[in-house]
N, C-alpha and C positions, 0 to 999 in steps of 0.2 A: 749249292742248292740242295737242298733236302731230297735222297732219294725217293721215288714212287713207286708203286707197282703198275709196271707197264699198263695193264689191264684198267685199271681206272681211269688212264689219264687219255685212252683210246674209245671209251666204254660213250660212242654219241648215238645216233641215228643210224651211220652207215652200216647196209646189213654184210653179212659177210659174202652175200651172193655179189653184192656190188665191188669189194674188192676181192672176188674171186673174176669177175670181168675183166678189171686191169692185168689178169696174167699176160705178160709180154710174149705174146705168140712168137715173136722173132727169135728170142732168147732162146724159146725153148726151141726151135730150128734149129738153131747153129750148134744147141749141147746135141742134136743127133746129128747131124753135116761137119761137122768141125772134125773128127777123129778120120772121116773118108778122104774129107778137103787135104789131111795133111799129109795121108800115108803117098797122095799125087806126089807133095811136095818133098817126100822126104830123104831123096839124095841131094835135095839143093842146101838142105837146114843139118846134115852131120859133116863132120869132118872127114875129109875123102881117108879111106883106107886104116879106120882107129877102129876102136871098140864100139864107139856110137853113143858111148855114155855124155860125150860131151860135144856141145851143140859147136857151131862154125858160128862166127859173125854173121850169116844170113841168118841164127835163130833170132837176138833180140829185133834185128831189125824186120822180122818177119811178122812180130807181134806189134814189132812198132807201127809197120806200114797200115796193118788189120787195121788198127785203130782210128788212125788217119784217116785212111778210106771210108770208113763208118762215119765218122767224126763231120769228115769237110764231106762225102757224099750226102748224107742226111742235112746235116745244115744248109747246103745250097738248095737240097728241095724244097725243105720249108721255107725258102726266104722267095723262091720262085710261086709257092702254093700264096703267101701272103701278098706279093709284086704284082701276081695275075688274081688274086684273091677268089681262090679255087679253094672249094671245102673250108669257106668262112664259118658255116654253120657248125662245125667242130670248134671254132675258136673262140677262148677264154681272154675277157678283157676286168680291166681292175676299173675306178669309179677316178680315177686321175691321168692325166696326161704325162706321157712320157717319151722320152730321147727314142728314137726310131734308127737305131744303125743298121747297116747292112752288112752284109759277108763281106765286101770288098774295104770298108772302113774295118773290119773288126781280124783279119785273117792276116794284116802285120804283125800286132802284137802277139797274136796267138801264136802264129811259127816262132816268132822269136823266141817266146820262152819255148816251144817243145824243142827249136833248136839248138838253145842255150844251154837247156837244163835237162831233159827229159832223156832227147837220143845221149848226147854224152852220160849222162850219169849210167843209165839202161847199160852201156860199152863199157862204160870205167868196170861196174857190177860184175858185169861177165868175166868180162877180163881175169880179175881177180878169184872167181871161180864164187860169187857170192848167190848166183843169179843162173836162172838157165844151162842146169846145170844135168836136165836129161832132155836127150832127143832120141830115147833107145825105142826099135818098136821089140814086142806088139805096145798099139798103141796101149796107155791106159783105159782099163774100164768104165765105164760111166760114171759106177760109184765115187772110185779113186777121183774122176776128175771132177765131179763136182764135190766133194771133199773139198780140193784144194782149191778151187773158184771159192767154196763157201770159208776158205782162211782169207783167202787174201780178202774177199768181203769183210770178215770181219774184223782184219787191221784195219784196213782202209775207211771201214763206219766210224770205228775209235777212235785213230788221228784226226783223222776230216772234221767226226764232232768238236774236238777239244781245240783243232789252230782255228776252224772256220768260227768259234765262239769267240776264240780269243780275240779274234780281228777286229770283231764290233766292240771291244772295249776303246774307250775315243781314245788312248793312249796308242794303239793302235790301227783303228780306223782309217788315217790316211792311206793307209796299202791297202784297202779292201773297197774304196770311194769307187773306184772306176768300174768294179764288179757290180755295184748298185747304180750304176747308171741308168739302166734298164729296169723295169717291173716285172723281168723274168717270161718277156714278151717276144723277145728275139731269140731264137733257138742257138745260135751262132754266142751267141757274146758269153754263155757257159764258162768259157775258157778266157772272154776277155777281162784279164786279168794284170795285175802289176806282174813285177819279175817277184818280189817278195810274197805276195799271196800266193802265186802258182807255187814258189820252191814249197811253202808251208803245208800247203793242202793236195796238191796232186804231186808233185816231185817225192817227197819224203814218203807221204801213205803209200805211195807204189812201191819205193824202191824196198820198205819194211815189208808190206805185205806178199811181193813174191818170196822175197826172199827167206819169210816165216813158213811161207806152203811150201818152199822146195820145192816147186810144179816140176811138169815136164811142160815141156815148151806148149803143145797144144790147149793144155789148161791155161797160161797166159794169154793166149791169139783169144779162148772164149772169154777170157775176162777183159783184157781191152777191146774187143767187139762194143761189150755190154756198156763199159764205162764210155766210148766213143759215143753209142745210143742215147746213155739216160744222160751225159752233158747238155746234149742237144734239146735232148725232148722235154725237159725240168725244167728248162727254158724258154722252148716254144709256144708255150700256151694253146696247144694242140693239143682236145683231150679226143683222141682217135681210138674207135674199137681195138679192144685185142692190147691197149697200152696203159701202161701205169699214166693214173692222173696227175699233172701238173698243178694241180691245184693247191698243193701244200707247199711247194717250193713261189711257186708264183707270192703268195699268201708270205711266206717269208721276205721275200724283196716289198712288199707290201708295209708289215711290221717284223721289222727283225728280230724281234724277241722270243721269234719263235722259230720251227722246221730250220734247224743248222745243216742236218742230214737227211740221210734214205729213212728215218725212223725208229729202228731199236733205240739208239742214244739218247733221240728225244724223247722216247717214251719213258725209258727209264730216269732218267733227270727234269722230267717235267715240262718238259717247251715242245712240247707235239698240240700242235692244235687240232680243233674236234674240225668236224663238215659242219659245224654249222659256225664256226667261228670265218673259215672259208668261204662258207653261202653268204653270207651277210654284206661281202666286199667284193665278191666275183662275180662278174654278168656272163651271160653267155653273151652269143654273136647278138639275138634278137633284141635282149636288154641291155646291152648295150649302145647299137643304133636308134632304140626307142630314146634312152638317156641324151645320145648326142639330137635327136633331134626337139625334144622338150627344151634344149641347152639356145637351139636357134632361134626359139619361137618368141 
């Protein structure tokens, strides 16, 4: 496709005060909590008695577990917030009916590949010294560490754009089928994935993108926080104060030809949809109830 200048292909209605709201208040918690959280941790994450340059098997699996915990903590709230249908008035619905899983249907497939692929790769890395390769304090400075969250962001935006596109080619589509099961309404099914989509799009963009930032182990724990977060919630159809809106990823499971990523990639390539290509196909709670009930009448 024809390159674009981001700017035009963003340039709708939404003011910038309104995507200054979706700053992820959490996010920015944990870039000031995350360097305190770790110095508790950190005769468990070096190797007893060395220099400290290089991290012990509790570092990857320290950022592994982060993640997890984010990942399955967050996704069983929302599936409980939708179950007991608390704070529906936050929730975003599409103009079609769709598969309805739950965490307990959707959290085999997903250990399997992060137990297949993910923890072993993440150990193989290490191992080899590819990966997690300081645990030294003082911790890194704020700047340094968001630095290297803003690398491995940006491999991770660029592979993710390029296999999540490729996937919709029907030559490839069958490994990407079970990830469109959903209209991006279940927070949980983020991850529910083939074994070949997960290695394509979360296996590889991780294992390239730490290992381009060189982090120190603490910069990984905030970056799989954040990716454990936006799996869920790009998903959820939760547009909750203080968080990025769902509504562009929702709006991709909708028509795929668009929102492949978090945004730069589609902006610069074209497939970033405006808010009002969005508004046109997303109800809130109220129009959506009004639609099912005109649907009964």
């Amino acid at each position: 496709p024809t390159v674009r200048m981001a700017t035009k292909k963003i340039n709708d209605n939404t003011s910038w005060i309104d995507r200054l709201r979706g700053v992820p208040l959490v996010h920015l918690s944990l870039w000031w909590f995350a360097p305190k959280v770790f110095e508790r941790l950190y005769p468990l994450v070096t190797q007893p008695g060395d220099s400290a340059q290089q991290c012990s098997v509790v570092g990857p699996l320290f950022t592994l577990c982060g993640f997890a915990l984010v990942w399955h903590g967050y996704g069983i709230l929302q599936m409980m917030l939708d179950r007991w249908q608390l704070l529906q008035r936050f929730k975003l619905h599409l103009p079609v009916e769709s598969a309805e899983e739950t965490y307990e249907q959707v959290v085999p497939r997903t250990l399997f590949n992060q137990c297949t692929q993910m923890v072993p790769s993440f150990l193989i890395a290490w191992h080899y010294g590819f990966i997690f390769r300081h645990c030294e304090l003082p911790m890194p400075s704020r700047w340094q560490m968001t630095k290297e969250v803003a690398t491995i962001y940006v491999c991770f935006e660029t592979l993710f754009y390029v296999t999540h596109r490729a996937l919709h080619h029907p030559w490839l589509w069958r490994f990407h089928r079970q990830h469109h099961a959903t209209f991006g309404n279940v927070g949980v099914t983020g991850m529910d994935q083939s074994a070949m989509d997960y290695f394509l799009t979360t296996t590889i963009p991780s294992l390239v993108g730490h290992w381009a930032a060189d982090c120190h182990v603490v910069s990984a724990l905030v970056w799989g926080v954040i990716a454990g977060f936006n799996s869920v919630h790009s998903h959820g159809a939760f547009e909750l104060p203080g968080t990025p809106s769902p509504r562009e990823h929702m709006f991709h499971h909708f028509n795929g030809k668009y929102n492949f990523a978090t945004g730069p990639c589609d902006a610069l390539f074209g497939t970033h949809s405006t808010r009002e290509q969005c508004d046109k196909v997303i109800l809130d709670n109220d129009a959506a109830a009004e639609r099912r009930k005109n649907k009964q009448m």
